[in-house]
Structure formats: structure tokens, C-alpha cells
C-alpha positions, 0 to 999 in steps of 0.5 A: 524472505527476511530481507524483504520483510526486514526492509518492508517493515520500517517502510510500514511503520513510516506510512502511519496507514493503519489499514497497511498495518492491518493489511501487513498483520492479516497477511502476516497470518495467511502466509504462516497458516498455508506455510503451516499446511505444508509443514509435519505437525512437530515443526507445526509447533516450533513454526507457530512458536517462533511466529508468536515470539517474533510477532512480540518482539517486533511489537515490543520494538515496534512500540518502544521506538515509535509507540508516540507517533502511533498512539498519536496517529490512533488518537487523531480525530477522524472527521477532519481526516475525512474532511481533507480527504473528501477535499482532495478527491474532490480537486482531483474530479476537478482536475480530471474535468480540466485534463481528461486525456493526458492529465496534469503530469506526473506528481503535478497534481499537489502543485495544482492545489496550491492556485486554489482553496479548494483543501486544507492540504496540499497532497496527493489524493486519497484514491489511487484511481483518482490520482492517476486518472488526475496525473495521467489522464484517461491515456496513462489510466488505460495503461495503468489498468492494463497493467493491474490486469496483467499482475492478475493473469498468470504468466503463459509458461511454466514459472517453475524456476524462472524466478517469475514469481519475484518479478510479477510479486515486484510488478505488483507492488509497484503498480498497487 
């Protein structure tokens, strides 16, 4: 539990997402709203109460150590994001027109920008599903869809204590 939360949330930090900040901090909230259902209403207080002292602590720490580069990340002008991104994603339909089937290859797509002028960037694209039909092409995409699919489904037996739960929540984050 704390491990993974200890070791999540530098990794968070270091992607300047602010939609994985948004995302973490919403999750954050459900995951303390159904662990409170579960739990009498004295430790109920004491739960709330130490969520809220941790939740400013790591802000306070948070803000401290990185609050430049976060201010900065806040401040940045949308429109040239957007821009770069518009670019990116339209290298990538080129490339997917290009490669169809098999792709360019894995982490080959950055270095398929660098022959044209096609962005101001040279990275990934900006949509996952692009990427990967980029990369992969339409074979690894089925492979990648399947395995979405599969992370959706609930496993065939029983996962009481089998430990599935950390295998398909590992399974999840590596695919998504």
C-alpha cells in the first residue's frame, strides 16, 4: 500500500501531467470515500483526519521541492502545446498511412520525425492509440486492444487470495 504510493508519487511528480495530477488526487478521494464505508464511524474521523494531514503534508513537501517547475508547467502557454500536439499526431497518421501493418517498430517513431519538418518536437505522440498503431501497426495494435479488453474482463475463478488482484492492477498499468 504505502510502498506503491511512496514509489507512485515521484514518478507523478516527474511527468508534469497535469491530468495525472488530477487523475491521482480524484483517485486518491474514491479510494479514501469506499475504504470509509467499510470502516465504524470513530475510526471514520481518525481516517478522514489523517488524509487530510497527509494530503498537506505532501503538498507542503510537494511544493517546496518542485513548486518552480510546477508553477512553470501551470504558467505554460496552452496554444503552442497544442500545436506540438496537433503536429505530433498528425506524423503519426502519416506514418501509420506509410506503415499499416507492422508499424515503424518500437520507440522508432520519435526518430521517424527527425527526416522531415513535420514538428517543432521530436517525441512520441500525444495519443496513446496513435503511438501504438505508429509503432506496432495494425498486428501489435490488435494485440494491444486485446489486452485492454482482457484488464476489463474479471479473471475465470475466484481471486480470493491468489493475489490476482496485484497481477491484473500490474497488467493495467503497464498497458494503459
Amino acid at each position: 500500500g504505502l510502498g506503491v504510493v511512496a514509489a507512485g508519487v515521484p514518478a507523478l511528480i516527474f511527468t508534469f501531467s497535469r491530468g495525472a495530477w488530477l487523475c491521482f488526487a480524484a483517485a486518491a478521494g474514491l479510494v479514501l470515500l469506499f475504504e470509509l464505508r467499510r470502516r465504524p464511524a470513530r475510526e471514520q474521523l481518525r481516517l478522514v483526519s489523517v488524509g487530510l494531514l497527509a494530503a498537506l503534508a505532501a503538498g507542503v513537501a510537494v511544493y517546496v521541492l518542485y513548486g518552480d517547475q510546477i508553477l512553470a508547467r501551470l504558467k505554460s502557454s496552452p496554444a503552442e502545446s497544442l500545436e506540438i500536439r496537433s503536429q505530433l499526431n498528425w506524423a503519426a497518421a502519416r506514418v501509420i498511412g506509410e506503415h499499416p501493418i507492422l508499424g515503424v517498430g518500437p520507440n522508432v517513431f520519435p526518430l521517424e520525425l527527425l527526416g522531415t519538418n513535420e514538428s517543432d518536437a521530436v517525441a512520441p505522440a500525444h495519443d496513446l492509440y496513435l503511438l501504438v498503431l505508429a509503432e506496432a501497426g495494425f498486428v501489435g495494435f490488435a494485440f494491444f486492444a486485446a489486452q485492454l479488453l482482457r484488464c476489463l474482463r474479471p479473471p475465470p475463478w475466484p481471486p480470493v487470495g491468489r493475489g490476482i488482484e496485484l497481477v491484473e492492477t500490474i497488467r493495467i498499468g503497464l498497458w494503459a
